[in-house]
C-alpha positions in Angstrom: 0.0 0.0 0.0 1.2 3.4 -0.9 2.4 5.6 1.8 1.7 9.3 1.4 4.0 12.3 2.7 2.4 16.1 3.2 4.7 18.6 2.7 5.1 22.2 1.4 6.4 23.9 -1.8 6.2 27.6 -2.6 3.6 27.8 0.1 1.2 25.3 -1.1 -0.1 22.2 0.6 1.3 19.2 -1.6 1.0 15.6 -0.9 3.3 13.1 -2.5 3.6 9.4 -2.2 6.6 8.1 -0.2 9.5 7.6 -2.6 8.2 10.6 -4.8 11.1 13.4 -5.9 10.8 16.8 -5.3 10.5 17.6 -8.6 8.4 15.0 -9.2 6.2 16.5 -6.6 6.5 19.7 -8.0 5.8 19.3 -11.6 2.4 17.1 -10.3 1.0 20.2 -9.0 2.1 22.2 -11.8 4.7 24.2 -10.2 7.7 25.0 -12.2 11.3 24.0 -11.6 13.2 24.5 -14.4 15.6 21.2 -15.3 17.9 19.8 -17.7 19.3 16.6 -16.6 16.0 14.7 -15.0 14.4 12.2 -17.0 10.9 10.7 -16.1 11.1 6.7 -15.1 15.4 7.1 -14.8 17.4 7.9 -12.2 18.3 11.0 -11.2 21.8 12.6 -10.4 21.7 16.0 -10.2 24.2 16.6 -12.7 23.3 19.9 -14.3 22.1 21.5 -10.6 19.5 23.5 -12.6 16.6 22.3 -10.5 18.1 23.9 -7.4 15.9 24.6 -4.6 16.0 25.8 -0.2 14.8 23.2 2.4 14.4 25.1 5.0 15.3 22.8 8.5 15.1 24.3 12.0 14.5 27.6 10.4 17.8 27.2 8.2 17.6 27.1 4.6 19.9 24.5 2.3 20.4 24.6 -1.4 20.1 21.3 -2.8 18.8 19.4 -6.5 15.3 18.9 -6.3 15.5 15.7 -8.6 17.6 14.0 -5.7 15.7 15.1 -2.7 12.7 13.0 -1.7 9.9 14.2 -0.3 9.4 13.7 3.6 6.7 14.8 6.2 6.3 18.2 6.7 9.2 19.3 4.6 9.1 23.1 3.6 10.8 23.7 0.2 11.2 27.1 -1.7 11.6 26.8 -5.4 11.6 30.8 -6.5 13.2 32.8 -3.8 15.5 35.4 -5.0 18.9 33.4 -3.9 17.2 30.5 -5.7 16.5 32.8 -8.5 20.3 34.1 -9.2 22.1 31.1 -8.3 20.0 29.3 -11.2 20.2 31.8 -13.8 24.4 31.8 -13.3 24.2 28.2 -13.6 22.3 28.8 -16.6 24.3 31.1 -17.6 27.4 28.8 -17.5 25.8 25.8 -19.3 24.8 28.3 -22.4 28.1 29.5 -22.4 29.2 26.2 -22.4 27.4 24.8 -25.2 25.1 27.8 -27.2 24.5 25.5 -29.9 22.1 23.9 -27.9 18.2 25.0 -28.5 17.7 23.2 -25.0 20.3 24.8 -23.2 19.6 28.3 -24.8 15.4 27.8 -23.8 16.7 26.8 -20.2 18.6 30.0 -20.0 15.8 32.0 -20.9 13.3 30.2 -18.8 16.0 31.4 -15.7 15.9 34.9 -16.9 19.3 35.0 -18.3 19.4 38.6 -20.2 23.2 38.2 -21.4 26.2 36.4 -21.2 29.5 37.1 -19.0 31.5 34.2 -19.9 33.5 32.8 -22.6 31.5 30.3 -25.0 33.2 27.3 -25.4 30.6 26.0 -28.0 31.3 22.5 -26.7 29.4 19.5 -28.1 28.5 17.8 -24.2 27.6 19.2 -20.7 28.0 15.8 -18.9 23.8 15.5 -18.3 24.5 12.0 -18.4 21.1 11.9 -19.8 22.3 9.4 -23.0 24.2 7.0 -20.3 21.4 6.8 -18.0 19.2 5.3 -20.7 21.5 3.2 -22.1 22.4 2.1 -18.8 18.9 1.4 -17.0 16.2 1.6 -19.6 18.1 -0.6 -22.5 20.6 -2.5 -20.2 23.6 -1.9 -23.1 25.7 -0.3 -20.9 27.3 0.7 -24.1 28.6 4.1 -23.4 29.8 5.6 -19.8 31.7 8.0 -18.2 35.3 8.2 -18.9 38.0 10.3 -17.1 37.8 12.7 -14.3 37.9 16.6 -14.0 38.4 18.6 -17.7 38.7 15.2 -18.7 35.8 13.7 -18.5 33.5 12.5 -21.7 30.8 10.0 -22.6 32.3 7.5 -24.8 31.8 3.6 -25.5 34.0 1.1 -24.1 38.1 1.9 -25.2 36.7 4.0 -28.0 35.0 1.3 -29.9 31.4 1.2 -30.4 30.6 -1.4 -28.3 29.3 -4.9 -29.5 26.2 -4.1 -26.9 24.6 -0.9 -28.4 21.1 -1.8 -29.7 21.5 0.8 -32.1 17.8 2.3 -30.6 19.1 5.8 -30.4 17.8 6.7 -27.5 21.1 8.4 -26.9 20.6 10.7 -29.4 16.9 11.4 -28.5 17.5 12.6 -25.1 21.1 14.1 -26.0 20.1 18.3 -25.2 23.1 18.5 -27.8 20.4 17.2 -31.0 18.6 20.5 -31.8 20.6 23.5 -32.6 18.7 27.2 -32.0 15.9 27.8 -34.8 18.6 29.8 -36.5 20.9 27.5 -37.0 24.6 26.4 -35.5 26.6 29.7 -34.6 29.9 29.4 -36.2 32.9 30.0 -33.8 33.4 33.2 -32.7 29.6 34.1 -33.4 28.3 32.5 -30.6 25.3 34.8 -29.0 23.0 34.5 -26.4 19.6 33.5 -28.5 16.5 34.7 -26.2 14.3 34.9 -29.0 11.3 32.6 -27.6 11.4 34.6 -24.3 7.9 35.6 -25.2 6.7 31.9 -24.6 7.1 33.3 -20.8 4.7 36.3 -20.8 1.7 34.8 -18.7 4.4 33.5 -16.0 5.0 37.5 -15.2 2.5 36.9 -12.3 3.2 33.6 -11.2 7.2 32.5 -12.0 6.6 29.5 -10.2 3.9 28.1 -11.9 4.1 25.4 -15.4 2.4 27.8 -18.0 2.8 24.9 -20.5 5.2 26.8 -22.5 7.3 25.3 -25.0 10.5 26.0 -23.8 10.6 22.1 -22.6 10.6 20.4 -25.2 13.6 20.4 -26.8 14.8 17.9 -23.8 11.6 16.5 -22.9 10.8 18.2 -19.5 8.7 16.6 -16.9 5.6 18.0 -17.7 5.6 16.9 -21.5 
């Protein structure tokens, strides 16, 4: 029998069955956390830290991934306080400077508010989601590709470089890969990379409520939890 857990998030009354996410929790009552790395029915590892939110304990608040955290009695979460608000958009920030050839990345960024860009694009082809090995690894059971190397170092690759003799050849990989759609204008060339904000009017009935899912389409390009 399902055991059910009564919390609070943003102020409202939510309750969540035992086992339930954060996020998970969140998106069921239509509140907004914006996210990169989740995906629904895989594990979660909080690699992008996008989905960032305060627990307040003992009348202290800690920052922590809402796609780790599970849900407990009488928790108190806060998903759109201002610190919650600037950490995210600089973490946004980063991953578009990271890879702006994204159209996931560069919705994210604009769903956090990012207005411009203050460090150097790397225009890099992975931010390490782990989002292709997850699926591999627990939905398919291929275990074809992993993480290799630590630090700067650090890719998704097969097995010693060679496509491995388990790969199903479903590409799934490439589905959830935020890396597959480039921004509706096309790949910036080297040295043209830009901050893209041109679906930031997909956000104009949010103005009043920031916290709330207002079904906009700035999800899915990676398939966010509420699509």
């Amino acid at each position: 029998m399902l055991q059910y857990i009564n919390l609070k998030i943003d102020g409202v009354n939510i309750r969540a069955a035992k086992g339930t996410t954060v996020l998970d929790a969140a998106f069921e009552y239509g509140i907004c956390i914006p996210n990169l790395c989740h995906v629904p029915n895989l594990s979660n590892i909080g690699a992008c830290r996008i989905c960032i939110v305060e627990q307040i304990v003992n009348g202290r608040s800690k920052v922590t991934t809402s796609c780790t955290l599970l849900v407990q009695e009488g928790m108190i979460i806060k998903s759109n306080t201002d610190k919650i608000r600037n950490l995210r958009r600089n973490i946004a920030e980063l991953l578009v400077a990271q890879a702006p050839n994204s159209k996931a990345i560069q919705d994210i960024a604009v769903r956090c508010g990012v207005k411009k860009v203050r460090y150097p694009f790397r225009n890099e082809k992975c931010v390490l989601c782990g989002r292709c090995v997850r699926a591999c690894t627990e939905l398919f059971r291929a275990k074809a590709i992993g993480f290799v190397g630590r630090g700067k170092n650090r890719h998704i690759d097969s097995p010693f470089g060679v496509l491995s003799e388990f790969c199903k050849r479903c590409g799934a990989c490439i589905d959830l890969c935020p890396m597959t759609i480039t921004p509706c204008s096309g790949p910036m060339k080297p040295g043209k990379e830009r901050l893209c904000g041109e679906c930031e009017s997909q956000l104009y009935l949010s103005d009043k409520t920031p916290d709330h899912c207002v079904w906009c389409e700035l999800g899915k390009g990676f398939q966010c939890g509420r699509y």
